[in-house]
C-alpha positions as CSV (number, residue, x, y, z in Angstrom):
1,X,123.7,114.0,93.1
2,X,121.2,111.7,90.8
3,X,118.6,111.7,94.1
4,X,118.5,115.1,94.3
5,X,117.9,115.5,90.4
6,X,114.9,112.7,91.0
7,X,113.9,114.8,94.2
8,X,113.1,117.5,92.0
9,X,112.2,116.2,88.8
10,X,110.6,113.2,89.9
11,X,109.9,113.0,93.4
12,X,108.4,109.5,93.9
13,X,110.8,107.6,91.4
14,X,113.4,109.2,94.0
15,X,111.6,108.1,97.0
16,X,110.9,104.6,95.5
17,X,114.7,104.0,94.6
18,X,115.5,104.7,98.2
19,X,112.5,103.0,100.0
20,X,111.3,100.7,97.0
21,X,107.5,100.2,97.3
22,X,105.6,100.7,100.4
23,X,103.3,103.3,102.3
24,X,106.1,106.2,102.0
25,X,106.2,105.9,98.1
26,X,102.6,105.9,98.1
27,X,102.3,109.2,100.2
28,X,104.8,110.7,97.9
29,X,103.0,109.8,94.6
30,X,99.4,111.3,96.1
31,X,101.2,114.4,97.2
32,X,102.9,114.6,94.1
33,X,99.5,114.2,92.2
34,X,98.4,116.8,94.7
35,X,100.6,119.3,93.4
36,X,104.6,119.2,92.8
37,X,105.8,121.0,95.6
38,X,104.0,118.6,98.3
39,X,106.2,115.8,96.5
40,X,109.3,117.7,96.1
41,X,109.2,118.3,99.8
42,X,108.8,115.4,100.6
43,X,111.2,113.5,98.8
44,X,113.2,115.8,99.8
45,X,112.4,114.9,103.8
46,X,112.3,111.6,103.7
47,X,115.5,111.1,101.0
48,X,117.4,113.6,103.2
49,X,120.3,115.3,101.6
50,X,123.9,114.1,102.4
């Protein structure tokens, strides 16, 4: 439930909790600075939902 409040709110804090620091956080924060959606979608994708 909390990662798929992160996913949306904040999308690389999400993907950093599950992956900690490494080349997927850092495309999720430039899509994020890109524009929300890109990072929401991604989060989303590489989080996956359970």
């Amino acid at each position: 439930m909390l990662t798929i409040i992160l996913n949306i709110l904040l999308p690389p804090l999400a993907v950093f909790m599950k992956h900690g620091l490494g080349v997927t956080f850092l495309i999720s924060l430039l899509l994020t600075a890109l524009g929300w959606i890109p990072g929401v979608i991604h989060a989303f994708i590489v989080n996956g939902t359970r």
